[in-house]
N, C-alpha and C positions, 0 to 999 in steps of 0.2 A: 181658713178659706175652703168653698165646696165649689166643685166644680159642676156648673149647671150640664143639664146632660142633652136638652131638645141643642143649644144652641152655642156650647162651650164654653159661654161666660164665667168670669167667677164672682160669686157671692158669699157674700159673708156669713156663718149663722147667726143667727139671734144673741144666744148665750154663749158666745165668745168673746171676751174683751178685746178692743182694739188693742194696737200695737200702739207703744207709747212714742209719739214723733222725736227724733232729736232734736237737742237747743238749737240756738241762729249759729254760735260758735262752732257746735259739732259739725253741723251743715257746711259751714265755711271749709274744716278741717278735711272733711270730704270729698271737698270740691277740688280743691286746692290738689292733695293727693291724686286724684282721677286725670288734672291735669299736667302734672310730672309724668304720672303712666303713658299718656297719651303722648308727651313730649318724646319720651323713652325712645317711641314706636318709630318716629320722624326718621326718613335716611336720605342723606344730604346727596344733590345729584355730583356725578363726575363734572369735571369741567367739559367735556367733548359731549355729555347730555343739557349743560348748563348753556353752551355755545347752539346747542341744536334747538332748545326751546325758547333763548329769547330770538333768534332767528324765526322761529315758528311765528310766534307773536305780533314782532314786526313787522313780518309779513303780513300778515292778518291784518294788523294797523295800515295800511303803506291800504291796500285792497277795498277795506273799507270807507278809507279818508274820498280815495279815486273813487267810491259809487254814490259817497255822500257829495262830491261834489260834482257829478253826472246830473245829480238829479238835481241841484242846487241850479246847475247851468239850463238843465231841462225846464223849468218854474220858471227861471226868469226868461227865457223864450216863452214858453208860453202865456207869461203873465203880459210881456210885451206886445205879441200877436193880440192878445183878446184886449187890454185896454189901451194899448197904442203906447209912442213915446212921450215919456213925461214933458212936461212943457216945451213939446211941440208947438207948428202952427194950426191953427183950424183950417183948413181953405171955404 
């Protein structure tokens, strides 16, 4: 591989042979690995962080339920306002 010089790209030369791809298996093998490393990396919260974020969350939850049903209440006022009450009388 050459590295292009206006634009940093890289390209291949001509007379270089590609790189021979690994089998499905090897790939597998690989993947598999990458994901134990990355497991490795994981570090489990304390309990007094574990207590502070599902607090966070539920809150969250609890905040959003109360706007989605603000607005829930707001539609149906206004849906009421603009086409009246459902089988109502006519006068």
């Amino acid at each position: 591989m050459v590295q292009d010089e206006p634009n940093g790209e890289l390209v291949a030369k001509r007379d270089v042979p590609r790189e021979k791809k690994p089998g499905f298996f090897a790939r597998i093998a690989v993947f598999v690995r990458q994901v134990f490393a990355e497991l490795r990396k994981v570090v489990t919260p304390t309990r007094s962080e574990l207590l502070k974020f599902t607090a966070v969350v539920l809150g969250f939850v609890v905040v959003m339920m109360a706007f989605v049903y603000g607005l829930d209440v707001l539609f149906v006022w206004v849906t009421t306002a603009v086409f009246g009450v459902p089988g109502g009388t006519v006068p």
